[in-house]
N, C-alpha and C positions, 0 to 999 in steps of 0.2 A: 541378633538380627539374622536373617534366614536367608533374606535377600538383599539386593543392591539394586538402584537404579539409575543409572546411568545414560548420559547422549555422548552416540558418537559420533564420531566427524573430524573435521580440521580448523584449527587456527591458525593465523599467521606465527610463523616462526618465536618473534620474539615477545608476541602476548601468549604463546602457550608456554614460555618457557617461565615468566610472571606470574601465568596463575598456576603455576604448576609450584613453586615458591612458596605460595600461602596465598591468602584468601583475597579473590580481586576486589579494586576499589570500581571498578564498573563493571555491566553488565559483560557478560560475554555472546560473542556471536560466533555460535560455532557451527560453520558450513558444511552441508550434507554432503556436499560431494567436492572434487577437491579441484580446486581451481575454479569454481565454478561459485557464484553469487546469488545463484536463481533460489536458492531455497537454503535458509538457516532457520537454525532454533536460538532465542536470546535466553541467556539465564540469568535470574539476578544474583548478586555478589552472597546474600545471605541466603543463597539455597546450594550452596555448592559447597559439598564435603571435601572434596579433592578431586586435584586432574594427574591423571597420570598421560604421560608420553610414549608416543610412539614413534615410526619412523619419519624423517623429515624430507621432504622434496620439492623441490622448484619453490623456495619460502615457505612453505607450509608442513607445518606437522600435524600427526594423527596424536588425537586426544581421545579419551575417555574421560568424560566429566560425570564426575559421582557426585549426585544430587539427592537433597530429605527425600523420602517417601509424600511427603504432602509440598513440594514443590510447585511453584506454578510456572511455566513453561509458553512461550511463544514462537509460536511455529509462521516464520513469512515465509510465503510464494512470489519470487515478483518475475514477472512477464506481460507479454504483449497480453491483451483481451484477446488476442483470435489465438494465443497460446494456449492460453487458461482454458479455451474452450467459452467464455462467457460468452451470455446471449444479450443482444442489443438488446435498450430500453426504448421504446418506440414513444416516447413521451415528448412532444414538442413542444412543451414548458420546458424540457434539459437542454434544449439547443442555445448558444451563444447567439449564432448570425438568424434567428428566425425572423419572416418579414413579421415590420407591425400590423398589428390589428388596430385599424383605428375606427372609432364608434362616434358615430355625429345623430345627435339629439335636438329635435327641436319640435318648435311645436306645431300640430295637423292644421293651425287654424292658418299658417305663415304660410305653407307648401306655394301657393299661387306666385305669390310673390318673391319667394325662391328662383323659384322656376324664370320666371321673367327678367330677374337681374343675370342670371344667367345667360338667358337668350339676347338679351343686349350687350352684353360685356365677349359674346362672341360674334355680334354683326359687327361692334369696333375694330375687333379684332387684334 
């Protein structure tokens, strides 16, 4: 093997100290930066060769997780939408509170007589 491929980052203290043991029974979430939740990589249990350890601080240690060459890997971002840079969907079908649309059907040959129950249901008043 020529090369290695490896994520680095941090875990919490005493899941790196478990997968560094032998092979995890769940995925691992190892954060890119430290103390910090905004961006991890998940690995799953059967792509990971080994973790080695590094220095530990404020509950967290640094890791190297040695993973297969054909591993597959998920990389989350999580933040605000105006973090991320996203651009609004101007779609007002996605809105919760939009008004109704409401569509009233009847027939042309009625209209007169519409119109007249109207005009007396407001001289009543």
């Amino acid at each position: 093997m020529n090369e290695m491929h490896a994520v680095v980052g941090f875990l919490p203290d005493a899941a790196a100290k478990a997968a560094a043991q032998g092979h995890p029974k769940t995925a691992l979430e190892v954060r890119l930066d430290q103390g910090s939740d905004e961006m991890h990589v998940s690995i799953q249990p059967g792509d990971v060769i080994g973790v080695l350890l590094g220095p530990s601080q404020k509950g967290e240690t640094a890791v190297q997780v040695l993973v297969k060459p054909d591993a597959k890997l998920n990389t989350v971002t999580r933040g605000t939408a105006a973090d991320l840079l996203l651009k609004p969907i101007r779609d007002p079908g996605l809105f919760r509170l939009r008004p109704p649309v409401n569509v009233i059907y009847y027939d042309p040959r009625l209209v007169q007589k519409l119109v007249d129950l109207n005009r007396e249901s407001l001289k009543q008043g």
